[in-house]
mmCIF file of the N, C-alpha and C atoms, coordinates in Angstrom:
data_MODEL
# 
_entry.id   MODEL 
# 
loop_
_atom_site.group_PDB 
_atom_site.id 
_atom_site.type_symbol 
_atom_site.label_atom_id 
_atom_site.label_alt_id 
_atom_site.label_comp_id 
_atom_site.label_asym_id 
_atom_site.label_entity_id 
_atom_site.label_seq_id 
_atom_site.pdbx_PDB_ins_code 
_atom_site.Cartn_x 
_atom_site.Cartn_y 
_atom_site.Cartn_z 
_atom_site.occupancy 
_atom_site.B_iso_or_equiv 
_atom_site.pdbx_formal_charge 
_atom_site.auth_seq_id 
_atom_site.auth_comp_id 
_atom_site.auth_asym_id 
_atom_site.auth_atom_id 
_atom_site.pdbx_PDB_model_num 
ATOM 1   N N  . UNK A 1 1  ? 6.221   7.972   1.698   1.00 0.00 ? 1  UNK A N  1 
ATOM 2   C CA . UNK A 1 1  ? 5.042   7.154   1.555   1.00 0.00 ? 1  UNK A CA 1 
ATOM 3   C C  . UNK A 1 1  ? 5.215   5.896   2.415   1.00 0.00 ? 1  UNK A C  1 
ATOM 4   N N  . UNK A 1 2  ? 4.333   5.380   2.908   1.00 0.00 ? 2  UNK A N  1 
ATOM 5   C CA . UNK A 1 2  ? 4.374   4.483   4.027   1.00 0.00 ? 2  UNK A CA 1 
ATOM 6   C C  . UNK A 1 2  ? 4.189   2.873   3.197   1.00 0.00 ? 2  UNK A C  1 
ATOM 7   N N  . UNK A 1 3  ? 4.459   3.175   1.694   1.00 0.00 ? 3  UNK A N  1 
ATOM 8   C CA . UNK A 1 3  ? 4.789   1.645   1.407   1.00 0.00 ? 3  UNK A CA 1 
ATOM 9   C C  . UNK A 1 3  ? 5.980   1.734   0.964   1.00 0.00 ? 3  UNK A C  1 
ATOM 10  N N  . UNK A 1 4  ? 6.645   3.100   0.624   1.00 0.00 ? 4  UNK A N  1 
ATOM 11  C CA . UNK A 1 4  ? 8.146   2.960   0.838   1.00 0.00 ? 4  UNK A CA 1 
ATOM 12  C C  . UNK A 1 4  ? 9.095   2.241   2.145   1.00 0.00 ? 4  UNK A C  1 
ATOM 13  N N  . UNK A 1 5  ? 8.606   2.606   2.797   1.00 0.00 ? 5  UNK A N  1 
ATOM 14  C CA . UNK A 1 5  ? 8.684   2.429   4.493   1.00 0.00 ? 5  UNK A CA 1 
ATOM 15  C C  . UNK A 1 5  ? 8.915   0.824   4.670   1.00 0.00 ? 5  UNK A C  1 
ATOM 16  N N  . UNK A 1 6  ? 7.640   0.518   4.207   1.00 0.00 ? 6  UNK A N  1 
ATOM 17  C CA . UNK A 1 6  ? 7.456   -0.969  4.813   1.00 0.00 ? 6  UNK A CA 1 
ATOM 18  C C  . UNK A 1 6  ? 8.537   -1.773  3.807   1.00 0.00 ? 6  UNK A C  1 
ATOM 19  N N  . UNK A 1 7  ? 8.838   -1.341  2.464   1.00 0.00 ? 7  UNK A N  1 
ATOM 20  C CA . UNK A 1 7  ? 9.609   -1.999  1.391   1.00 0.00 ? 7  UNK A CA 1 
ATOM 21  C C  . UNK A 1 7  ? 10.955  -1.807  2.354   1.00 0.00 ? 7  UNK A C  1 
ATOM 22  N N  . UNK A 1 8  ? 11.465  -0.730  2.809   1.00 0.00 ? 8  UNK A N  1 
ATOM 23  C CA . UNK A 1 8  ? 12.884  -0.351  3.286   1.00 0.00 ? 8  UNK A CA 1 
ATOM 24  C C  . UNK A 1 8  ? 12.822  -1.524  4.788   1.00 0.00 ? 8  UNK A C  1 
ATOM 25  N N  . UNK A 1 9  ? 11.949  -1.447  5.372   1.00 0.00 ? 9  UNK A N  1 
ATOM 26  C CA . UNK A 1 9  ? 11.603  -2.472  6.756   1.00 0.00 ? 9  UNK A CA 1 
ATOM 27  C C  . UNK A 1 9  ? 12.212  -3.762  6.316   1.00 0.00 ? 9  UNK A C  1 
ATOM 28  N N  . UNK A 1 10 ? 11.614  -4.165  5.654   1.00 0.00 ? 10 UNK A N  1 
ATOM 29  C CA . UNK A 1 10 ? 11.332  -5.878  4.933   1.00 0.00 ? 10 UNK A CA 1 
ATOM 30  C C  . UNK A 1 10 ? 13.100  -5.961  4.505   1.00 0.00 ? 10 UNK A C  1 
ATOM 31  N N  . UNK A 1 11 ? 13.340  -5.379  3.382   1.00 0.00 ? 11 UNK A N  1 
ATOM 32  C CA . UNK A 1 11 ? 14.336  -5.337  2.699   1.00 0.00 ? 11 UNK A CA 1 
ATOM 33  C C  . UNK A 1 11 ? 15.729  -5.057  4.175   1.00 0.00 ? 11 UNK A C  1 
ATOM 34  N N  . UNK A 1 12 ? 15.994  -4.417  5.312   1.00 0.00 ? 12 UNK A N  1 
ATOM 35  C CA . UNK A 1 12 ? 16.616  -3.914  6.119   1.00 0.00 ? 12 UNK A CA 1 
ATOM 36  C C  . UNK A 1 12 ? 16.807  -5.146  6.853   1.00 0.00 ? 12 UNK A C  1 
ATOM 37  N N  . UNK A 1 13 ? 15.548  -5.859  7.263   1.00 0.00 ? 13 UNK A N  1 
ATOM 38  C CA . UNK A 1 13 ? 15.525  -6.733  8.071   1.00 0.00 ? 13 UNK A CA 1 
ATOM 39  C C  . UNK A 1 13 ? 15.877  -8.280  7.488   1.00 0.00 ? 13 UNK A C  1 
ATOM 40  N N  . UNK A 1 14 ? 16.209  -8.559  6.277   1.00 0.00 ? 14 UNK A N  1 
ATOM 41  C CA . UNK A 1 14 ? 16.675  -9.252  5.452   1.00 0.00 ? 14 UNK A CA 1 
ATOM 42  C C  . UNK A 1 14 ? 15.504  -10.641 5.271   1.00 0.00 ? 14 UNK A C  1 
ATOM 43  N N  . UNK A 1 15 ? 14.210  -9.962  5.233   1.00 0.00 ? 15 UNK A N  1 
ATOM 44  C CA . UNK A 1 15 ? 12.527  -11.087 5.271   1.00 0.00 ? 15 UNK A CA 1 
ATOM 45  C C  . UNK A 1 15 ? 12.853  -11.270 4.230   1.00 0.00 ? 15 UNK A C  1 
ATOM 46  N N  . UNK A 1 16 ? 13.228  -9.953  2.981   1.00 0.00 ? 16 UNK A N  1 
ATOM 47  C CA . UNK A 1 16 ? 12.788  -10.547 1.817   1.00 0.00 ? 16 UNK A CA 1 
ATOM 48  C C  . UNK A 1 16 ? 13.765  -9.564  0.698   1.00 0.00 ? 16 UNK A C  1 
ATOM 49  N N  . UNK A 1 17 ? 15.183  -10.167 0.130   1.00 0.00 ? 17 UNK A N  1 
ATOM 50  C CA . UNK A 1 17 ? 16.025  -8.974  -0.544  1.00 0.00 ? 17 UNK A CA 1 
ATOM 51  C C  . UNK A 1 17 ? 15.048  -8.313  -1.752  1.00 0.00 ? 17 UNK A C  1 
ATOM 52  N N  . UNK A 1 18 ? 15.503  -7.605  -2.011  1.00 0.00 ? 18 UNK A N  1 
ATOM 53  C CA . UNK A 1 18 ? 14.380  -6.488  -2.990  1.00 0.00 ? 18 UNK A CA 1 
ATOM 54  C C  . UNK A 1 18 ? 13.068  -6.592  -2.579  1.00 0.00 ? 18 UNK A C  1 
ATOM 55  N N  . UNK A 1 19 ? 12.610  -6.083  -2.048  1.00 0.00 ? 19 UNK A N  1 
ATOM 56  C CA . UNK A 1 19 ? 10.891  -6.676  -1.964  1.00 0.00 ? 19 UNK A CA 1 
ATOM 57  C C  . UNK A 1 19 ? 10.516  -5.856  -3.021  1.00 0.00 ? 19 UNK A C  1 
ATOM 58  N N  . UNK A 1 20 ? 9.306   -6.028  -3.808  1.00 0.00 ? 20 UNK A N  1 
ATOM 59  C CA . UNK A 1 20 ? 8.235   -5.469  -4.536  1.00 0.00 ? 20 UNK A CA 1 
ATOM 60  C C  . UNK A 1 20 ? 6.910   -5.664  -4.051  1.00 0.00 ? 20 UNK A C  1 
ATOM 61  N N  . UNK A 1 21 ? 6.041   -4.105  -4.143  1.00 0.00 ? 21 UNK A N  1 
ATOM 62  C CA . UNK A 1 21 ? 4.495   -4.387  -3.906  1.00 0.00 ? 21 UNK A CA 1 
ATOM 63  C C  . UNK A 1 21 ? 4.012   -4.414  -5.574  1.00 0.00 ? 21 UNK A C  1 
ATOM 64  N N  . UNK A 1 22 ? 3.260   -5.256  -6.010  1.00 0.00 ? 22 UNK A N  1 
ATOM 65  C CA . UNK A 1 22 ? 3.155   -5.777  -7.141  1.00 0.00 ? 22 UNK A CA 1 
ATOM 66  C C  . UNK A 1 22 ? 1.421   -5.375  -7.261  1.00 0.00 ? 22 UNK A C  1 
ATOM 67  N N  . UNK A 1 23 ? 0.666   -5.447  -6.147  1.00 0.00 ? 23 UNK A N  1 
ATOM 68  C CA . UNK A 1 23 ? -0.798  -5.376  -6.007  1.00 0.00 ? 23 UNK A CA 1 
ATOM 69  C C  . UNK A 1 23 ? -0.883  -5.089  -4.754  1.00 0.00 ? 23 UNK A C  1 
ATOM 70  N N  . UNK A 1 24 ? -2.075  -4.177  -4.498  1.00 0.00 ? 24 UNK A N  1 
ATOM 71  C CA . UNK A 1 24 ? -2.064  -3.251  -3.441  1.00 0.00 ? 24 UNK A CA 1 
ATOM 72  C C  . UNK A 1 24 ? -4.144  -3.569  -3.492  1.00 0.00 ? 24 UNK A C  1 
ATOM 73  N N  . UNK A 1 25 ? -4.156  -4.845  -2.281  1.00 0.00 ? 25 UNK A N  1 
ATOM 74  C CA . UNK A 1 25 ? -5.603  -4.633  -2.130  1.00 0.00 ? 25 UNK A CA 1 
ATOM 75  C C  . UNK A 1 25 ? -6.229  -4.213  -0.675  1.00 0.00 ? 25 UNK A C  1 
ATOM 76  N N  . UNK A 1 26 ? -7.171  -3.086  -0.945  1.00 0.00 ? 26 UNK A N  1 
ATOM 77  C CA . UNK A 1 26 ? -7.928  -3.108  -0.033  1.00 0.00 ? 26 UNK A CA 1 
ATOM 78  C C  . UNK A 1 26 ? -8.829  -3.115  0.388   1.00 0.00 ? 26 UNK A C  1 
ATOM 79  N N  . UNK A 1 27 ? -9.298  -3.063  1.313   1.00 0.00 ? 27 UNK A N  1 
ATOM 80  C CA . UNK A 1 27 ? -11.004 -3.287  1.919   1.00 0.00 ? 27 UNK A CA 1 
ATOM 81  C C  . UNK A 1 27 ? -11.183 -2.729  3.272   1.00 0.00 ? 27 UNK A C  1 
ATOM 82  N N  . UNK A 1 28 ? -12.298 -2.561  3.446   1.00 0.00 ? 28 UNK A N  1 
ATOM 83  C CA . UNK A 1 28 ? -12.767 -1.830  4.726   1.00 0.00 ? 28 UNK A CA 1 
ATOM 84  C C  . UNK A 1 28 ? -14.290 -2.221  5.040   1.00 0.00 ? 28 UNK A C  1 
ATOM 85  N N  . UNK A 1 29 ? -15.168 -1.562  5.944   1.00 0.00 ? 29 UNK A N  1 
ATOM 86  C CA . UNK A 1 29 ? -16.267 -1.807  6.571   1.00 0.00 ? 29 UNK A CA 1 
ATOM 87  C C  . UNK A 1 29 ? -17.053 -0.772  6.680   1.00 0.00 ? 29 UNK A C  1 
ATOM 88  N N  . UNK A 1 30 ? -18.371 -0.357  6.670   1.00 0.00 ? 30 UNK A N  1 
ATOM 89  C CA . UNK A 1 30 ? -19.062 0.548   6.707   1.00 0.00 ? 30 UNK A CA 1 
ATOM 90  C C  . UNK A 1 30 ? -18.482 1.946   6.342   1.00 0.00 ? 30 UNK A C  1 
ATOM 91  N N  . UNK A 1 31 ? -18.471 2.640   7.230   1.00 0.00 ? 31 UNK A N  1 
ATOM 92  C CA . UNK A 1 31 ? -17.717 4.305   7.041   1.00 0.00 ? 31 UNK A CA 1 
ATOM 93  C C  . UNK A 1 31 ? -16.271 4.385   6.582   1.00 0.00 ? 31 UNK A C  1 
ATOM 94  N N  . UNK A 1 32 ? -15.799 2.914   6.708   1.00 0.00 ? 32 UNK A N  1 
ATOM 95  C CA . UNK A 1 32 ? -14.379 3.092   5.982   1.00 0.00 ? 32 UNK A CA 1 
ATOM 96  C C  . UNK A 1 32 ? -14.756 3.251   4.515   1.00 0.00 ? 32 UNK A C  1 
ATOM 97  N N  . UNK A 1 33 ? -15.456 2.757   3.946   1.00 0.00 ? 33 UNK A N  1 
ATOM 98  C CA . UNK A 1 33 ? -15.610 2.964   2.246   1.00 0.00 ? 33 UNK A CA 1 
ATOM 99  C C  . UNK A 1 33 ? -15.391 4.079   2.348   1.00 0.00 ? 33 UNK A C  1 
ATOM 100 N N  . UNK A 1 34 ? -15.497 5.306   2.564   1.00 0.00 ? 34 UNK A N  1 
ATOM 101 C CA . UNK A 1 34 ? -15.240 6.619   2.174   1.00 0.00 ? 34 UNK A CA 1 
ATOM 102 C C  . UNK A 1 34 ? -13.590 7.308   2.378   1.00 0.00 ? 34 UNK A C  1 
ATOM 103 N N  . UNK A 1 35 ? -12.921 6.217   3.796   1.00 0.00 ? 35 UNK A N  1 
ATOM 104 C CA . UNK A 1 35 ? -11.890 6.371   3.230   1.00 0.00 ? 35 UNK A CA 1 
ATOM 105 C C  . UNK A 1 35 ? -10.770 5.194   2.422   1.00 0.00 ? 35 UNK A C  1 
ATOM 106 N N  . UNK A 1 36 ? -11.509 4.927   1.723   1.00 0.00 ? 36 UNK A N  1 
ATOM 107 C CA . UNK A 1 36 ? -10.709 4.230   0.742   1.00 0.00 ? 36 UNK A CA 1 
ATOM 108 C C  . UNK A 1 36 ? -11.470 4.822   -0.425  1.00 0.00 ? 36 UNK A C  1 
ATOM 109 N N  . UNK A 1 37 ? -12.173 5.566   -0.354  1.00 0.00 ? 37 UNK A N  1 
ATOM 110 C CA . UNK A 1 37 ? -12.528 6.255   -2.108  1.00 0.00 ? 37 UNK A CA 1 
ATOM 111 C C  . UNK A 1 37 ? -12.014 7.340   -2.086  1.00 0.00 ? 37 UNK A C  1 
ATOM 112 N N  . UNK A 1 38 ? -11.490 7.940   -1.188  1.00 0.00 ? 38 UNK A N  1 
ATOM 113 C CA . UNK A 1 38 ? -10.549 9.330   -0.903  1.00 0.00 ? 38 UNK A CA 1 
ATOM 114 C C  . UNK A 1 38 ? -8.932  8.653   -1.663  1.00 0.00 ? 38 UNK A C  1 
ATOM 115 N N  . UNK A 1 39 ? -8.468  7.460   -0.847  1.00 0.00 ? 39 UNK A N  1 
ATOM 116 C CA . UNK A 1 39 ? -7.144  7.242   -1.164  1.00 0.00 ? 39 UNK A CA 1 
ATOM 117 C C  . UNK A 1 39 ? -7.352  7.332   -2.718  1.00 0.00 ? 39 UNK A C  1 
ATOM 118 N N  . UNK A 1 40 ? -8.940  6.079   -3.089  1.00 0.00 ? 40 UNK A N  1 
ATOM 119 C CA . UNK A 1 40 ? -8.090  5.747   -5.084  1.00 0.00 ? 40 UNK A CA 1 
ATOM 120 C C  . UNK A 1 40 ? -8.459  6.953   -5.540  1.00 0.00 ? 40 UNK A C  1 
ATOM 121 N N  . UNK A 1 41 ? -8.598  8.355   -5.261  1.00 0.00 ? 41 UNK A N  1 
ATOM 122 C CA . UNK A 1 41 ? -8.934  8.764   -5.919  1.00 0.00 ? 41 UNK A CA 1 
ATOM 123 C C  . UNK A 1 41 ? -7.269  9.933   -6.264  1.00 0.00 ? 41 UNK A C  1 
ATOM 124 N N  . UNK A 1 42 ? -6.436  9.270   -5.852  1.00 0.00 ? 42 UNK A N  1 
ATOM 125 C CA . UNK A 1 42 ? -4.905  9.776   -6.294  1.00 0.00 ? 42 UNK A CA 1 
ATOM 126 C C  . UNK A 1 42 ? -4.424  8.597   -7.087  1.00 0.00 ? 42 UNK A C  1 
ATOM 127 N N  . UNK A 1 43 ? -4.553  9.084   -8.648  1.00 0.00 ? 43 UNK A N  1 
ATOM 128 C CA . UNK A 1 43 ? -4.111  8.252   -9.589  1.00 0.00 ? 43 UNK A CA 1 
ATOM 129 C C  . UNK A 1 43 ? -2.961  7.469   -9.145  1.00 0.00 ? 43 UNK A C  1 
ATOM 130 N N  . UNK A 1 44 ? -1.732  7.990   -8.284  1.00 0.00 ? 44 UNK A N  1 
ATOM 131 C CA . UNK A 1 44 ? -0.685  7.021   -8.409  1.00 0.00 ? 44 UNK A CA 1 
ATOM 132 C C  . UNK A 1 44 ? -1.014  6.002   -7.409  1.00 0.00 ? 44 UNK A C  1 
ATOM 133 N N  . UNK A 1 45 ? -2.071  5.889   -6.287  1.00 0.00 ? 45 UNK A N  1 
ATOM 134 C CA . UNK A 1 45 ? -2.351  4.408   -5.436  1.00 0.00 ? 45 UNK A CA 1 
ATOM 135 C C  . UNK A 1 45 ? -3.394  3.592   -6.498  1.00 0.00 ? 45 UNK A C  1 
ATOM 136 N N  . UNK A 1 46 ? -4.101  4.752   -7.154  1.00 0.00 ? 46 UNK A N  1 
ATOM 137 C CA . UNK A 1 46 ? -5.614  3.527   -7.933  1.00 0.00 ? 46 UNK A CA 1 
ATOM 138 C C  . UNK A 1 46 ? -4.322  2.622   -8.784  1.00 0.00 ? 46 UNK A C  1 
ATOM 139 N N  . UNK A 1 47 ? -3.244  3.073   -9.815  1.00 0.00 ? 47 UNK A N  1 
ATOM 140 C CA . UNK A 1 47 ? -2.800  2.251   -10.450 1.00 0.00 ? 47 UNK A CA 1 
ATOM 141 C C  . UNK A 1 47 ? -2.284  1.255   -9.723  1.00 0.00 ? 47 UNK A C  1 
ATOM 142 N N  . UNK A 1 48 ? -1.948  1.021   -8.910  1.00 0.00 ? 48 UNK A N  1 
ATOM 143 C CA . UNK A 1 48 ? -0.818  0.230   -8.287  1.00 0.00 ? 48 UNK A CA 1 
ATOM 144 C C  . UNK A 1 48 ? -2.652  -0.853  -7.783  1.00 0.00 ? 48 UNK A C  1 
# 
């Protein structure tokens, strides 16, 4: 998963020891709404 990724980045590169994503917001523009109602619609990103 590509916020595993960015946690291992951060944490590797010593920005930030342990990082945590705590809240996960997003937004988009016209035709993007559809893909961001595709992503929440996998329970484990809507919770987060």
């Amino acid at each position: 998963m590509i916020l595993d990724t960015v946690l291992s980045v951060i944490d590797s590169q010593g920005i930030i020891n342990d990082p945590k994503i705590e809240y996960l917001i997003m937004t988009s523009f016209s035709a993007g709404y559809g893909g961001v109602r595709e992503i929440l619609k996998s329970e484990n990103y809507y919770n987060k």
